[in-house]
C-alpha positions in Angstrom: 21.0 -10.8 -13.4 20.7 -8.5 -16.2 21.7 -4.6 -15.3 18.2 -3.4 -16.8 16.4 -5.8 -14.4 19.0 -4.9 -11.4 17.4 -1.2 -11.9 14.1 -2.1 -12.0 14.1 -3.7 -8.8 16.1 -0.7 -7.2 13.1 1.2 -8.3 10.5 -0.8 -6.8 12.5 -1.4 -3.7 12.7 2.5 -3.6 9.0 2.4 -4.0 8.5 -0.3 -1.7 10.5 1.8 1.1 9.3 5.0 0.4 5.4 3.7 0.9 6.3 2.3 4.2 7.9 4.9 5.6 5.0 7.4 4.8 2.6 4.9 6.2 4.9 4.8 9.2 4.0 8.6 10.4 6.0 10.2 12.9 7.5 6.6 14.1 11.0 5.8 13.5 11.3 2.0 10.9 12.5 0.8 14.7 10.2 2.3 16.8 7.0 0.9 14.0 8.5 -2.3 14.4 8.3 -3.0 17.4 4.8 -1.8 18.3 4.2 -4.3 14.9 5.8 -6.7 17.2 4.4 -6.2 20.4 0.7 -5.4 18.4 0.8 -9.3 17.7 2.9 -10.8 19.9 2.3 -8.9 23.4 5.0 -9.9 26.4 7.7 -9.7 24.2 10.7 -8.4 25.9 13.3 -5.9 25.4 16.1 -8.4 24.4 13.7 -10.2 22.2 12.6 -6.8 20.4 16.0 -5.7 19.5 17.0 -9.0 18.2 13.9 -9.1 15.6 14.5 -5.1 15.2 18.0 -5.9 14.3 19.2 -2.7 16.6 21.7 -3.6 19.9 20.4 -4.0 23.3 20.9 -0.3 24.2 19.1 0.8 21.3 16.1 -1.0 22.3 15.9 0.6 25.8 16.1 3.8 24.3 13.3 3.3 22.1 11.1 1.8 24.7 11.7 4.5 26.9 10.6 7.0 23.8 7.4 4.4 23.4 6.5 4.4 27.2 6.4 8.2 27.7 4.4 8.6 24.3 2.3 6.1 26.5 1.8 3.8 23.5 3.7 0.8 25.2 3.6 -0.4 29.4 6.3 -2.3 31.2 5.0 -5.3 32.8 5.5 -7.1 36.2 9.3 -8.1 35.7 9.7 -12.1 35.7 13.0 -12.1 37.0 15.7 -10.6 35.0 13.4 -10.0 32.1 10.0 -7.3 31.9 7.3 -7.9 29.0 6.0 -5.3 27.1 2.6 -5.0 25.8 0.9 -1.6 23.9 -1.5 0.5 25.3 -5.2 1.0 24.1 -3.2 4.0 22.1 -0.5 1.9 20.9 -3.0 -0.5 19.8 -5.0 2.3 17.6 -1.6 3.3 16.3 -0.6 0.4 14.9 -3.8 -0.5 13.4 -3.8 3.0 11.6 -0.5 2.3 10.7 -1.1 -0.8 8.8 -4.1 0.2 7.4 -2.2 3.1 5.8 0.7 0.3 4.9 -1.3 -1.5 3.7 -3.0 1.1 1.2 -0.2 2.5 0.2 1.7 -0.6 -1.2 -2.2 -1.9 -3.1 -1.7 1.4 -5.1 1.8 -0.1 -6.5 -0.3 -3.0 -7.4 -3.2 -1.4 -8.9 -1.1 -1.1 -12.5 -1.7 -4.7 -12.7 -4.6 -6.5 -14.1 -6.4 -9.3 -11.6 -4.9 -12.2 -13.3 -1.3 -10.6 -13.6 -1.9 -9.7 -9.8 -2.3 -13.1 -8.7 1.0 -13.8 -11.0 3.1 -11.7 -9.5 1.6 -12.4 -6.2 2.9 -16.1 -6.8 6.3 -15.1 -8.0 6.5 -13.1 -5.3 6.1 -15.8 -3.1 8.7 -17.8 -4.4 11.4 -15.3 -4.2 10.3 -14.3 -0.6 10.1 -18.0 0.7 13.7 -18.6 -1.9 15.4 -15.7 0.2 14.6 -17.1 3.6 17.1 -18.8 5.7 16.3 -19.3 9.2 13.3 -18.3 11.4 15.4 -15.2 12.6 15.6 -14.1 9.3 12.1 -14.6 9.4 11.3 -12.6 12.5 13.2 -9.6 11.2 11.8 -9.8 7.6 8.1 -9.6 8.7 8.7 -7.3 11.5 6.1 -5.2 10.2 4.2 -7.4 8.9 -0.1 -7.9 9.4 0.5 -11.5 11.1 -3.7 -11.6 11.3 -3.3 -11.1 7.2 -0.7 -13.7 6.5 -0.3 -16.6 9.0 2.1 -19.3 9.5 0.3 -21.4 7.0 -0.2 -18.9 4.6 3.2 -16.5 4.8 6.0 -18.3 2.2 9.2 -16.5 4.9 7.6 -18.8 7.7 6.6 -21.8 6.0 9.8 -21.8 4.5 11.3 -21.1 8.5 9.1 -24.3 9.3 11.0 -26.5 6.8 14.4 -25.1 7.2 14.0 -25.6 11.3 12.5 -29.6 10.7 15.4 -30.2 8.4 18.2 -28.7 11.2 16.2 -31.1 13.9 16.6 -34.5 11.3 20.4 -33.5 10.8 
């Protein structure tokens, strides 16, 4: 890769990450995360969150804890060793305001470009994202904050590309 274009992408990466963390509020890049998480995949546990978080086991706790007493996530009936999680009516509203404003934020970077060199980039962009993936880990973490109603399995080039790697491991 040219230096030039190693610079531009630094910028929009800066972009990119400055845009989400304003959308993010008061909330940590953890914290968002896993109310994303839990927003479209209620029961989740603990374990399960700080493995797609990418933070350690005692992490997690500590920001469930900080969730539960801003009474945006609930503790469920433990099923043995393990307790899902699912958000509040509040968690619920926070999430959805925070992707809204996500959401926003990141069309404004795209508003420089015309319709037709929108949809271009929007099918580069697809190829680099689905190019970059390599396993359905990967995958969780990557869309972590993700809209999964907005982008679904069939739609989202991270997990289709997931799908394929994980059918090719099972014909090995």
């Amino acid at each position: 890769m040219q230096q030039l274009e190693a610079n531009k992408l630094g910028a929009l990466g800066a972009m990119i990450r400055d845009r989400t963390e304003a959308s993010l509020r008061e909330l940590s890049p953890s914290a968002a995360a896993v109310l994303s998480m839990l927003h479209f995949k209620p029961g989740l546990t603990t374990t399960e969150l700080a493995e797609i978080v990418g933070v350690s086991q005692p992490t997690a706790v500590r920001l469930i804890d900080g969730l539960e007493r801003q009474a945006l996530i609930v503790r469920g009936k433990p099923k043995g060793r393990v307790t899902p999680l699912t958000l509040t009516e509040s968690g619920r509203a926070q999430v959805r305001q925070m992707q809204a404003l996500r959401l926003a934020m990141l069309d404004g970077l795209l508003s420089a470009l015309h319709p037709d060199e929108r949809q271009r980039f929007v099918s580069m962009l697809d190829k680099i994202l689905a190019g970059a993936t390599t396993s359905r880990a990967f995958a969780r973490t990557t869309c972590r904050l993700c809209e999964h109603d907005l982008c679904g399995a069939e739609v989202c080039p991270i997990g289709c590309r997931a799908a394929e790697i994980e059918k090719e491991e099972s014909e090995r």
